[in-house]
C-alpha positions as CSV (number, residue, x, y, z in Angstrom):
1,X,14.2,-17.2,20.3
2,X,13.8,-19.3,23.1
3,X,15.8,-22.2,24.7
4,X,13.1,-24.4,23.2
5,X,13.3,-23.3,19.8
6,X,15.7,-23.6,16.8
7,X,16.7,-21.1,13.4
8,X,17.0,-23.4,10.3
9,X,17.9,-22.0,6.6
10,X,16.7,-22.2,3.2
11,X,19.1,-22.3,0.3
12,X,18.6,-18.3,0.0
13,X,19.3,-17.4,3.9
14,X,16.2,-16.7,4.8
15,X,15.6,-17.7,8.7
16,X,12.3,-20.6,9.5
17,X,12.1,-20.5,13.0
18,X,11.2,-24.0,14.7
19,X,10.8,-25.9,17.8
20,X,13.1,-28.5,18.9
21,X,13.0,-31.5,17.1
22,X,11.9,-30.5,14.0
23,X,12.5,-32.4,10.8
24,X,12.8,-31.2,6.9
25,X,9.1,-32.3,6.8
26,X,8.6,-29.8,9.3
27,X,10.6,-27.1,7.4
28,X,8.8,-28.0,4.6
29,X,5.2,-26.8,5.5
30,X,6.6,-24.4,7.4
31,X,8.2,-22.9,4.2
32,X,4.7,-23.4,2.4
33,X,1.7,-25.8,2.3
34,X,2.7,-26.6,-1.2
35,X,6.3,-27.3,-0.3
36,X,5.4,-29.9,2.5
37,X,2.5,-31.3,0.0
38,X,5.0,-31.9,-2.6
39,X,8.1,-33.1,-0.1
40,X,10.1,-35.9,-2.2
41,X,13.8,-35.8,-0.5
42,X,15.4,-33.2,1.7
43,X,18.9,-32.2,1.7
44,X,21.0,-30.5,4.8
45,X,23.9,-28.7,4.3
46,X,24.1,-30.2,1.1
47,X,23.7,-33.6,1.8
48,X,20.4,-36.4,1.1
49,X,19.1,-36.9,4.2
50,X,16.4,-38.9,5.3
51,X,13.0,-36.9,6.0
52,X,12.6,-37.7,9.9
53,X,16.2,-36.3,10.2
54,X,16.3,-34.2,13.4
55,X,17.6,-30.5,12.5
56,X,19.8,-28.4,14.1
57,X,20.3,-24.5,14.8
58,X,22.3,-23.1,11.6
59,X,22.0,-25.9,9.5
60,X,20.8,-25.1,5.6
61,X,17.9,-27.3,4.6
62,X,16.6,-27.2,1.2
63,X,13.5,-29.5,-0.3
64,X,13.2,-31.4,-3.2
65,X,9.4,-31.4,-4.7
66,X,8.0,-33.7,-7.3
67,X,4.8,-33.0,-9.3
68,X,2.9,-36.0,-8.4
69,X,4.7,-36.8,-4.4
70,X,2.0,-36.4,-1.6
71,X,2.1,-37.0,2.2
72,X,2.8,-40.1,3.7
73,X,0.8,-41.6,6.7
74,X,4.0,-42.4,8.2
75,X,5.5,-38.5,8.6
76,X,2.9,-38.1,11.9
77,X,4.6,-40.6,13.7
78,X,8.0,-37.6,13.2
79,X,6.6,-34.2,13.1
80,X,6.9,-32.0,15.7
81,X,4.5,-28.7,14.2
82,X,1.1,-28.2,14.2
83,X,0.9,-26.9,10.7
84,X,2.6,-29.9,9.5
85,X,0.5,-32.5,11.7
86,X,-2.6,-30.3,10.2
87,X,-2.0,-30.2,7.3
88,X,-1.0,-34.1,6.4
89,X,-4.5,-34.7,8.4
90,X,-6.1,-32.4,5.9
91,X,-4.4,-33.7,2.8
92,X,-4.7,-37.3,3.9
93,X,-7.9,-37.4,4.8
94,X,-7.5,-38.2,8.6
95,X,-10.3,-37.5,11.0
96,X,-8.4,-36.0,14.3
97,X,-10.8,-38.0,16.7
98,X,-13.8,-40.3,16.1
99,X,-15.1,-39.7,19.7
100,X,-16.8,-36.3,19.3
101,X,-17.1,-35.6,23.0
102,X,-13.0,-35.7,22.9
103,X,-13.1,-34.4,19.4
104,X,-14.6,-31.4,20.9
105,X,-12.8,-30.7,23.7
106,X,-9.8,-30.8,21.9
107,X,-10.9,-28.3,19.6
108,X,-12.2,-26.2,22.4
109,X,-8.8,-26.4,24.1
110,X,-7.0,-25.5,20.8
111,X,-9.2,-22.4,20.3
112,X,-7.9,-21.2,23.8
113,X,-4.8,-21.8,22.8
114,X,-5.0,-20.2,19.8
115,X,-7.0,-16.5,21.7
116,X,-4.3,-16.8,23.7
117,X,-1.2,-16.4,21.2
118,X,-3.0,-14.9,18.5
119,X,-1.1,-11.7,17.5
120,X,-4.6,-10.2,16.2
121,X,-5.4,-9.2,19.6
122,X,-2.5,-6.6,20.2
123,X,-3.2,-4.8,17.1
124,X,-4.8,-1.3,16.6
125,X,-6.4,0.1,13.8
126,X,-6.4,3.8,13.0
127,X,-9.5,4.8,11.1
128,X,-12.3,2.7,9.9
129,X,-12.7,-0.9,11.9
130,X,-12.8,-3.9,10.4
131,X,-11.9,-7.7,11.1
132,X,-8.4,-8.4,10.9
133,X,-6.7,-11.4,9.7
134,X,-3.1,-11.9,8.9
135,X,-1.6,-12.3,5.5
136,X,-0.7,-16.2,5.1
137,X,2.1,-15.5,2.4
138,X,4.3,-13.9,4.8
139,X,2.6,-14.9,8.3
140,X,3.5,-11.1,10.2
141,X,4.5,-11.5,13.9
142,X,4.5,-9.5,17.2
143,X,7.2,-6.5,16.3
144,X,7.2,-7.2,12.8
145,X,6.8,-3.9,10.3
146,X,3.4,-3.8,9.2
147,X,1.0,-2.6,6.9
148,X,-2.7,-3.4,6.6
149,X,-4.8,-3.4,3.5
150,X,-9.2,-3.1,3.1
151,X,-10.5,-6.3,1.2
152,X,-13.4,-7.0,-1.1
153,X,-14.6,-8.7,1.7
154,X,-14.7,-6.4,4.2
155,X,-11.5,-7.2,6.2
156,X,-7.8,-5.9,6.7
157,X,-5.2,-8.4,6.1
158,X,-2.0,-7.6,7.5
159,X,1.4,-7.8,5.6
160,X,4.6,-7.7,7.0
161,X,6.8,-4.2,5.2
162,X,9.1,-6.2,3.7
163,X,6.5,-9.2,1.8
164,X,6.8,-9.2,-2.1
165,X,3.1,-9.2,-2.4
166,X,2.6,-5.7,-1.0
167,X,3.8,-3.9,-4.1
168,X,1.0,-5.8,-6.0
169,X,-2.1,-4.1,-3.7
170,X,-4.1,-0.8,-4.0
171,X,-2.3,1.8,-2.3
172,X,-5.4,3.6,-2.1
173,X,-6.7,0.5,0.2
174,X,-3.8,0.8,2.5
175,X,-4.8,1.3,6.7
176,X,-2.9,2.7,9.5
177,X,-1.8,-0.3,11.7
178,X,0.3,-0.8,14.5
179,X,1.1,-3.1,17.3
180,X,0.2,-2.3,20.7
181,X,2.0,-4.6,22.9
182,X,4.5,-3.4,24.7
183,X,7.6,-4.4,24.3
184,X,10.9,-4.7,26.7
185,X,12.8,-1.8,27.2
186,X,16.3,-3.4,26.3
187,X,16.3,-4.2,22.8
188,X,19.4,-4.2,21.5
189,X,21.0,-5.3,18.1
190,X,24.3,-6.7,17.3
191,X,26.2,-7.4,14.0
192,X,28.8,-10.5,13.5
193,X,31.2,-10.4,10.8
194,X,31.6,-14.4,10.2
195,X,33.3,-16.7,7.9
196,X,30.9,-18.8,5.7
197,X,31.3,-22.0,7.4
198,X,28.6,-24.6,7.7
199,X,27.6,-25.0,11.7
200,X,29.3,-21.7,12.5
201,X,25.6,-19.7,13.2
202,X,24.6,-22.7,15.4
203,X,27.5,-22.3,17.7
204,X,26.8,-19.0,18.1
205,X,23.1,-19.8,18.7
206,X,23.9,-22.2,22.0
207,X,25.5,-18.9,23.3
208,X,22.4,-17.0,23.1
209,X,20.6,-20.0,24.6
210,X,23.0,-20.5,27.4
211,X,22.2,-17.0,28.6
212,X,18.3,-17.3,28.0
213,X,18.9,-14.6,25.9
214,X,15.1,-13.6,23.6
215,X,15.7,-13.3,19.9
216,X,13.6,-11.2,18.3
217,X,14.9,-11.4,14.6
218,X,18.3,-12.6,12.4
219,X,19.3,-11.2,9.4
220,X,21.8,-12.5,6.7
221,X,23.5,-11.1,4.4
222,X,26.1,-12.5,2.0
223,X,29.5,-10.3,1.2
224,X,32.0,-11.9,-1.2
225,X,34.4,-13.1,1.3
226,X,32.2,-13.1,4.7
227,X,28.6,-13.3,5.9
228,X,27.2,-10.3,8.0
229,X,24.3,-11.5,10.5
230,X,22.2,-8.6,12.5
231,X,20.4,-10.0,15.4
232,X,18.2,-8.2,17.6
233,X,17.3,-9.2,20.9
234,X,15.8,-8.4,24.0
235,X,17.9,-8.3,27.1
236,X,17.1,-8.0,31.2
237,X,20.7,-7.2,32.2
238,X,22.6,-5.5,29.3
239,X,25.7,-7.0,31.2
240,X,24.9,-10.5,30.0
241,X,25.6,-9.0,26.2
242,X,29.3,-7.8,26.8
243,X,29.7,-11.8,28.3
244,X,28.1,-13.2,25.0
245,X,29.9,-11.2,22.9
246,X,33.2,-12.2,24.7
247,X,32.1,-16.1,23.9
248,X,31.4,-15.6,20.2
249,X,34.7,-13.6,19.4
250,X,36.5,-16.5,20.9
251,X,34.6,-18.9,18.3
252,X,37.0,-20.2,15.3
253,X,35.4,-18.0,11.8
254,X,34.4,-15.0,13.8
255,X,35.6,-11.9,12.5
256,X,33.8,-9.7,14.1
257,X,30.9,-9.0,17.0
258,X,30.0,-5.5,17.9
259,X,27.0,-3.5,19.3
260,X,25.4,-2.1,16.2
């Protein structure tokens, strides 16, 4: 989690990380590519709201589909992702450049980009090699719990531990994976005990931002009268942590913030 980025919900809890800016249209594809190609009507914190709405840290957005909606021209002029800008392009027909000596450096300039923050070059494979690719269902990143799986076409797509479509694949095909990045040495997890009140998370969120603090994950978990959040993060100075913790006690619907 950076200073430049934002956590927005689904309906179920689960966390969609995004940059600054981002609108439900963004959420959307970022959800799925079917989700964005079927986008009707968005609704934050339970509440219509126009689709170049600007979203904020904490904030629940769910999407309303229809069978027959598609893309609108108009949703490039207010997306901030790639993926989403990509895919309308793709869906709509749109032809990124007609000058093909810009065309090209563009796309020379995105492949660099992409080398650059590709999580396929910190991976290691135990055993037999093969070309890697990552599993677009549940899109694993740097740190994430991995396992890697031998294709009918000669590749190893990598799964995140936790996705639902694991359980469906030939254990037998299974490969020994692992990331070989290094990560900081303070990583540290804490776990807040919060009342379930809309904007509550995104408070807590500026804290963490204030202090340039680097999130590596956030969990949710519903109780019957309280949410439980574990967020793990990686830290310089474990002093700033006792100071953050300080700020979110302090906040109105926190019951709770501990080391874990």
């Amino acid at each position: 989690m950076f200073h430049d980025e934002i956590v927005v919900f689904t309906p179920k809890g689960d966390p969609v990380s995004l940059p600054v800016g981002s609108t439900p249209v963004d959420f959307a594809f970022m959800v799925h590519s079917d989700v964005g190609d079927k986008c009707s009507k968005a609704k934050v914190n339970g509440r219509i709201v126009p689709l170049d709405t600007e979203l904020s840290s904490g904030e629940i957005c769910e999407i309303i589909t229809q069978r027959n909606a598609k893309p609108s021209r108009q949703w490039l002029k207010f997306v901030k992702t790639s993926k989403a800008r990509s895919k309308i392009r793709v869906k709509l027909n749109i032809e990124v450049d007609h000058d093909p000596k810009k065309g090209r450096l563009r796309k020379e300039r995105d492949k660099d980009r992409e080398f650059a923050e590709n999580p396929l070059q910190y991976l290691a494979v135990e055993g037999k090699q093969a070309p890697l690719k990552l599993s677009k269902c549940c899109e694993p990143k740097i740190g994430d719990e991995i396992l890697g799986f031998y294709t009918k076409d000669r590749k190893i797509t990598v799964h995140k531990k936790s996705c639902v479509n694991v359980a469906t694949l030939d254990k037998k095909k299974e490969v020994k994976i692992r990331w070989t990045k290094d990560k900081q040495k303070n990583e540290v997890e804490v776990t807040l005990a919060l009342e379930d009140k809309v904007g509550i998370l995104a408070l807590i969120l500026n804290i963490f931002v204030q202090h340039r603090v680097n999130i590596s994950s956030l969990n949710t978990k519903a109780k019957k009268d309280h949410v439980v959040n574990k967020i793990r993060m990686f830290l310089d100075d474990r002093e700033i942590l006792e100071e953050v913790l300080k700020k979110i006690r302090k906040l109105d619907g926190v019951l709770d913030a501990k080391e874990s």
